[in-house]
Backbone and ligand atoms as CSV (ligand in chain L), in Angstrom:
chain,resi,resn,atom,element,x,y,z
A,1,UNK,N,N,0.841,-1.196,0.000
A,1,UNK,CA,C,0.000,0.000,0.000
A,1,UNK,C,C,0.873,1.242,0.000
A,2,UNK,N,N,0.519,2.352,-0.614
A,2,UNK,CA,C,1.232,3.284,-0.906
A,2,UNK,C,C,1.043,4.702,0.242
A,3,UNK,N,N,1.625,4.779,0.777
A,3,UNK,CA,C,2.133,6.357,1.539
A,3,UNK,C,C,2.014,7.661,1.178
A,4,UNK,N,N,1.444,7.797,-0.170
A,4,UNK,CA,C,1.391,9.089,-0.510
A,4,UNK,C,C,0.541,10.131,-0.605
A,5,UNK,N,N,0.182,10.265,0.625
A,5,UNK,CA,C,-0.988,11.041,0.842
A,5,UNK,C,C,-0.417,12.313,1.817
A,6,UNK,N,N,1.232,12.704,1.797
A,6,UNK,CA,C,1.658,13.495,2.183
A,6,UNK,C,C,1.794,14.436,0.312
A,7,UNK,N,N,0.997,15.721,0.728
A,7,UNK,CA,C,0.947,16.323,-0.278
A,7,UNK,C,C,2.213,17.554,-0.187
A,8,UNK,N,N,2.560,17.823,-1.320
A,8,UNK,CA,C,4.228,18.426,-1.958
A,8,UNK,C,C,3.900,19.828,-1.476
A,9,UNK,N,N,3.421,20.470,-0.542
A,9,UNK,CA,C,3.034,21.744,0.163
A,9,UNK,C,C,4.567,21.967,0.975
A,10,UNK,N,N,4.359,23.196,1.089
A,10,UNK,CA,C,5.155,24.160,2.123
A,10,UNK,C,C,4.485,23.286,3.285
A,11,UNK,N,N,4.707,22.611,4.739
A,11,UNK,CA,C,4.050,22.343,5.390
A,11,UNK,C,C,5.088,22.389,6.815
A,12,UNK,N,N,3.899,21.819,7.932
A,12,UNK,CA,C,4.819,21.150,9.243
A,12,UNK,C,C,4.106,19.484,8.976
A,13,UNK,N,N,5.154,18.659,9.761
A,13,UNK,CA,C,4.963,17.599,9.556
A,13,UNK,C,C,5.103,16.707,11.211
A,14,UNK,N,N,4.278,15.746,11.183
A,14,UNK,CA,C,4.409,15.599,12.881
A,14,UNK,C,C,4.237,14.119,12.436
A,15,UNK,N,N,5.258,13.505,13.100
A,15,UNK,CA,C,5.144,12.098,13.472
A,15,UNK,C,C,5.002,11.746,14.593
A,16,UNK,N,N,3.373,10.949,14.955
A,16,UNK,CA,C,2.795,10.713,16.234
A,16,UNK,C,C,2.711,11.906,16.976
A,17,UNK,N,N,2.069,12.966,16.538
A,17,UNK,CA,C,2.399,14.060,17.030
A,17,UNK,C,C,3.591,15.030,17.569
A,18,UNK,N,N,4.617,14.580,17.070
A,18,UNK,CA,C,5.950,15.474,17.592
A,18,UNK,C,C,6.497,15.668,16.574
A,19,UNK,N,N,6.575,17.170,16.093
A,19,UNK,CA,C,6.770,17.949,15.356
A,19,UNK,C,C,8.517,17.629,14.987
A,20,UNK,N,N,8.494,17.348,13.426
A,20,UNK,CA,C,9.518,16.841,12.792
A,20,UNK,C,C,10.729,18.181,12.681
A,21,UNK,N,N,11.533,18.121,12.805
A,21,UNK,CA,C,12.417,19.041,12.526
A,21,UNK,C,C,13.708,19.156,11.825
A,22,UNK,N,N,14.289,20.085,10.761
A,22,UNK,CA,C,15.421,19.458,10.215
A,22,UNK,C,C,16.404,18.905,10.962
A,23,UNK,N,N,17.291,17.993,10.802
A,23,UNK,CA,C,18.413,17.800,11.375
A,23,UNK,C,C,19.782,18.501,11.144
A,24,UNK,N,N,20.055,19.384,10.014
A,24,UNK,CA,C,20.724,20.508,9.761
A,24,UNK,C,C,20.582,21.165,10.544
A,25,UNK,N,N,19.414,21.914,10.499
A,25,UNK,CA,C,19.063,23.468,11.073
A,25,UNK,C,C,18.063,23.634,12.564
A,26,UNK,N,N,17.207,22.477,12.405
A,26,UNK,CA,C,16.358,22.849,13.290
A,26,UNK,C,C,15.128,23.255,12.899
A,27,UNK,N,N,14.988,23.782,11.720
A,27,UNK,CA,C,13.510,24.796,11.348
A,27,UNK,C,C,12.487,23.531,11.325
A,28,UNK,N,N,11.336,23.626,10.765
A,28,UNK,CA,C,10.164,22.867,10.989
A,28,UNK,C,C,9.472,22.850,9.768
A,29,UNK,N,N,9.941,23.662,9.255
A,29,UNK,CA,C,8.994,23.655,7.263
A,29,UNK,C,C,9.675,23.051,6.591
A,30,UNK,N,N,8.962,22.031,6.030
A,30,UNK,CA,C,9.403,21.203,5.131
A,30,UNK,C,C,8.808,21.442,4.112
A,31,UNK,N,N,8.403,20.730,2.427
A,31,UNK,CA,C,8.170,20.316,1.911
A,31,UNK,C,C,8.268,19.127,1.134
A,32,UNK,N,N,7.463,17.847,1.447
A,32,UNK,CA,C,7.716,16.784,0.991
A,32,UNK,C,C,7.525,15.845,-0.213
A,33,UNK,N,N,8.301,14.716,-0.575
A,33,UNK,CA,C,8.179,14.205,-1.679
A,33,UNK,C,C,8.264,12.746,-1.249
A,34,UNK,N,N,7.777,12.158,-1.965
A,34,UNK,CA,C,7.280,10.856,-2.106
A,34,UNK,C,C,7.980,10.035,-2.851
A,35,UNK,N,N,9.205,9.099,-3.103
A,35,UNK,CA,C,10.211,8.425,-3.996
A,35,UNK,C,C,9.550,7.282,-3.983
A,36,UNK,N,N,9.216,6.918,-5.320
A,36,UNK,CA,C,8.778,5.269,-5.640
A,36,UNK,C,C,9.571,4.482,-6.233
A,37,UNK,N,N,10.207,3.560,-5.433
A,37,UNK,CA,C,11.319,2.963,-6.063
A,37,UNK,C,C,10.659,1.620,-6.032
A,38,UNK,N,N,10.622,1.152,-7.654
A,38,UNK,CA,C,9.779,-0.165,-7.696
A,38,UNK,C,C,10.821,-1.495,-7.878
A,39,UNK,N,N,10.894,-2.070,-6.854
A,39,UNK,CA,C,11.481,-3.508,-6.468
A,39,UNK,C,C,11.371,-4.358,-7.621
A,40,UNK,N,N,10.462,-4.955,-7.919
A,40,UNK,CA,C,10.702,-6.712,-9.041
A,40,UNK,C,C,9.921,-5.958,-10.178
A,41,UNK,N,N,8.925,-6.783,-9.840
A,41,UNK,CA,C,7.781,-6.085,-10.951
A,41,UNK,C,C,6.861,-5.205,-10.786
A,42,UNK,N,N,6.743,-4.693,-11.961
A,42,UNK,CA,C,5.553,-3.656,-11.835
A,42,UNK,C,C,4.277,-4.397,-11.242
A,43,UNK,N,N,3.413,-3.503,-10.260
A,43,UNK,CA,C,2.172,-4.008,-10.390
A,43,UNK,C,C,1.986,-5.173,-9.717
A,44,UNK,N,N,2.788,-5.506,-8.951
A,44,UNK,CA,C,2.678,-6.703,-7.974
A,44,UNK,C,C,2.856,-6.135,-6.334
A,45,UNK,N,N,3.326,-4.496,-6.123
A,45,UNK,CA,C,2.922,-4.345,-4.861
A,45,UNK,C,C,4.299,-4.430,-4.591
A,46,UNK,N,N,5.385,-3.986,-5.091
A,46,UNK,CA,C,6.568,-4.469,-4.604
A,46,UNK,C,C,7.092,-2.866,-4.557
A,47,UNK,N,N,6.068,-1.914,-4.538
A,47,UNK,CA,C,6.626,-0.085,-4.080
A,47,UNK,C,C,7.598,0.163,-2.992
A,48,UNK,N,N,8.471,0.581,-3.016
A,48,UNK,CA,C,8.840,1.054,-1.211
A,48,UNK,C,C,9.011,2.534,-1.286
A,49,UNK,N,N,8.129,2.586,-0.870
A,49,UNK,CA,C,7.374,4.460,-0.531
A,49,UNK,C,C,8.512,4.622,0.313
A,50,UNK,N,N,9.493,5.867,0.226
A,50,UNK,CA,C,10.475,6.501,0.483
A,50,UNK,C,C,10.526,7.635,0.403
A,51,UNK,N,N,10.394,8.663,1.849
A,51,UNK,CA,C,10.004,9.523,1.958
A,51,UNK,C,C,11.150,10.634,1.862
A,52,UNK,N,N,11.242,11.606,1.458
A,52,UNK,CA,C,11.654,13.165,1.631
A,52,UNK,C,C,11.062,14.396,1.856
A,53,UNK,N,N,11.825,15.634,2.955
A,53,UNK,CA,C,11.682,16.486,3.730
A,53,UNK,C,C,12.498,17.645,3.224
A,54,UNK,N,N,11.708,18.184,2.057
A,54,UNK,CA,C,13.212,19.489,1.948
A,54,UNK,C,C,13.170,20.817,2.890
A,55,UNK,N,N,13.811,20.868,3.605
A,55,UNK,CA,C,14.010,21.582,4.622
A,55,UNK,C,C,13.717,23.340,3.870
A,56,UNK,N,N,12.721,24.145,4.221
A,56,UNK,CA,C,12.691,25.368,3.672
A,56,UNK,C,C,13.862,26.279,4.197
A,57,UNK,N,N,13.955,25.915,5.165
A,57,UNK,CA,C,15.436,26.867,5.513
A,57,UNK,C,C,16.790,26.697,4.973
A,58,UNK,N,N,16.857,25.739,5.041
A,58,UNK,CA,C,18.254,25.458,4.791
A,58,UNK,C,C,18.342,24.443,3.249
A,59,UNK,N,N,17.513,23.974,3.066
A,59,UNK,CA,C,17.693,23.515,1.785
A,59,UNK,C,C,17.593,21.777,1.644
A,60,UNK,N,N,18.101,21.722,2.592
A,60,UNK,CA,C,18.648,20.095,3.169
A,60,UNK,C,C,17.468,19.354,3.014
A,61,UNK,N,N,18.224,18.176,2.727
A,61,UNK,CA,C,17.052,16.860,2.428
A,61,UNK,C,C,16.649,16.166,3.201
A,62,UNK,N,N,15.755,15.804,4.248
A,62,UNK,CA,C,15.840,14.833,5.454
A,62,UNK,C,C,15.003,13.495,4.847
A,63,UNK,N,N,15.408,12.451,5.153
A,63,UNK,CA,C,14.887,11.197,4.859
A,63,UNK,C,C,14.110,10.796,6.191
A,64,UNK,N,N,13.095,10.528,5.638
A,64,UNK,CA,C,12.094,10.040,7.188
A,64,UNK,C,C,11.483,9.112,6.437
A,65,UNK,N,N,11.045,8.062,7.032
A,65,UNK,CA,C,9.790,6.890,7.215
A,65,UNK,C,C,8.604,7.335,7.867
A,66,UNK,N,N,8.076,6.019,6.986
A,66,UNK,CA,C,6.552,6.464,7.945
A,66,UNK,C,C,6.436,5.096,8.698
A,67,UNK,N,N,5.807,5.603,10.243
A,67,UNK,CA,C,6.051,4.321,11.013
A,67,UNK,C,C,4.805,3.832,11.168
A,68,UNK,N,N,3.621,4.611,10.437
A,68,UNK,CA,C,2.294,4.391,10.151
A,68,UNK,C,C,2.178,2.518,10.229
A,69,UNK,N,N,1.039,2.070,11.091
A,69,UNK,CA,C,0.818,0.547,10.909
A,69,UNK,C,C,-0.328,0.402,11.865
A,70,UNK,N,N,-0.169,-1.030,11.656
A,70,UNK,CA,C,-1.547,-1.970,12.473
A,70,UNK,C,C,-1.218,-1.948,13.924
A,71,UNK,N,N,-2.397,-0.934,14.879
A,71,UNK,CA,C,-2.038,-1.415,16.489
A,71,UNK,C,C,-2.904,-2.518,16.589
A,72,UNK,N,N,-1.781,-3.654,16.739
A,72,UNK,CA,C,-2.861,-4.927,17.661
A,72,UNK,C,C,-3.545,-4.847,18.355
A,73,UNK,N,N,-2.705,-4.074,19.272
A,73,UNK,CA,C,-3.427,-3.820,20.728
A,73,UNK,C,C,-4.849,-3.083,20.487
A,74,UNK,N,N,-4.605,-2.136,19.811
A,74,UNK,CA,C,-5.844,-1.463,19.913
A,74,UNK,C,C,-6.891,-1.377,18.743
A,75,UNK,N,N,-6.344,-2.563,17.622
A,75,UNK,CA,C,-7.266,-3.169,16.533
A,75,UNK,C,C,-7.405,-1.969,15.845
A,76,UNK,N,N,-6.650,-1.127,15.509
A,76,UNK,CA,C,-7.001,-0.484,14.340
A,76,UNK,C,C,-5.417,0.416,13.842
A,77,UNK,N,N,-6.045,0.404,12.484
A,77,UNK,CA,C,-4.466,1.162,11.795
A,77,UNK,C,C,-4.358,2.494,12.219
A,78,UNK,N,N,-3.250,2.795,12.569
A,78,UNK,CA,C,-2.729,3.982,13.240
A,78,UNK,C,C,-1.886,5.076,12.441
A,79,UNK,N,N,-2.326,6.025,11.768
A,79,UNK,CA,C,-1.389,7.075,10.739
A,79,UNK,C,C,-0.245,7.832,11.568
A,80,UNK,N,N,1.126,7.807,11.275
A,80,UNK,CA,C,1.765,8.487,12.056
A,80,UNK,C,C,2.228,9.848,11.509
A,81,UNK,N,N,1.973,10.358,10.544
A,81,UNK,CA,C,2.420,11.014,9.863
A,81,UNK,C,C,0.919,11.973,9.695
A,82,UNK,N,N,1.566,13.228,10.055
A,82,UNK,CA,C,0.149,14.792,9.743
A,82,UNK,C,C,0.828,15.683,8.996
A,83,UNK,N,N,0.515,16.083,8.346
A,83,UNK,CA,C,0.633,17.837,7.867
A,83,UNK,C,C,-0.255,19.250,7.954
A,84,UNK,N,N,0.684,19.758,8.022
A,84,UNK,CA,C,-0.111,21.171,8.499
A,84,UNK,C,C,0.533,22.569,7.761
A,85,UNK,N,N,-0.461,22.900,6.530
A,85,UNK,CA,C,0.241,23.429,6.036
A,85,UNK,C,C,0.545,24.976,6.538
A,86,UNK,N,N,1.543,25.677,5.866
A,86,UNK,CA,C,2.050,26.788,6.021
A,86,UNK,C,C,1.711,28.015,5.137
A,87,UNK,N,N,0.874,28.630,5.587
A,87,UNK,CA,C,1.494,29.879,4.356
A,87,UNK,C,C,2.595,30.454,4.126
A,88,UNK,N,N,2.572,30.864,2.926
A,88,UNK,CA,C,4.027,31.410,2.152
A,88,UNK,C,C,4.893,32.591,3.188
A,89,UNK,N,N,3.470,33.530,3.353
A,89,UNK,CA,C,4.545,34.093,4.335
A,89,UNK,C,C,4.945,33.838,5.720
A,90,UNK,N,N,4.579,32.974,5.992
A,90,UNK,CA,C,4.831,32.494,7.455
A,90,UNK,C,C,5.761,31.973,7.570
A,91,UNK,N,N,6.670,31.882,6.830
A,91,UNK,CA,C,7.699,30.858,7.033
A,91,UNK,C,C,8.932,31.641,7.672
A,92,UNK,N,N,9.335,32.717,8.025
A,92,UNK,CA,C,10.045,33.398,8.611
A,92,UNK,C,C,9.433,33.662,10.084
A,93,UNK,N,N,9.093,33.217,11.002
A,93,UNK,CA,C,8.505,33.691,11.917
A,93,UNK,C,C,9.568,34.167,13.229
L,1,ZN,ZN,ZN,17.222,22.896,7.547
């Protein structure tokens, strides 16, 4: 199943709620991209959704996962990954 429902916005990004941050700089605006790197064959489900974070400040690329999955415990699939987007000028705050 595919991951890409993080849309290519100016945004903040929170995994399990704690706000992602570059590892360069520190800032918090990202904009992300979605890498589909297809394993065997097409069309058999063999995607590995591979995520990127371009850091608006600094430029920098951060590689993150999504740790999104099935809680047993609590019988239902759990999204770990939010966005929240930014306006343009907000990004200097
Ligand atoms: Zn940065």
């Amino acid at each position: 199943m595919s991951i890409s429902y993080l849309r290519p916005i100016k945004c903040r990004i929170t995994v399990f709620d704690k706000l992602m941050i570059c590892r360069f700089c520190s800032n918090d605006v990202f904009i992300p991209y979605e890498m589909l790197i297809n394993v065997e064959q097409p069309g058999v489900g063999c995607l590995y959704g591979h995520d990127l974070a371009v850091c608006q400040h600094c430029g920098e690329v951060n590689h993150f996962s999504d740790p999104s999955g099935f809680d047993n415990d609590k019988d239902i699939f759990v999204w770990a990954l939010k966005q929240y987007a930014v306006d343009e000028d907000e990004t200097d705050e």
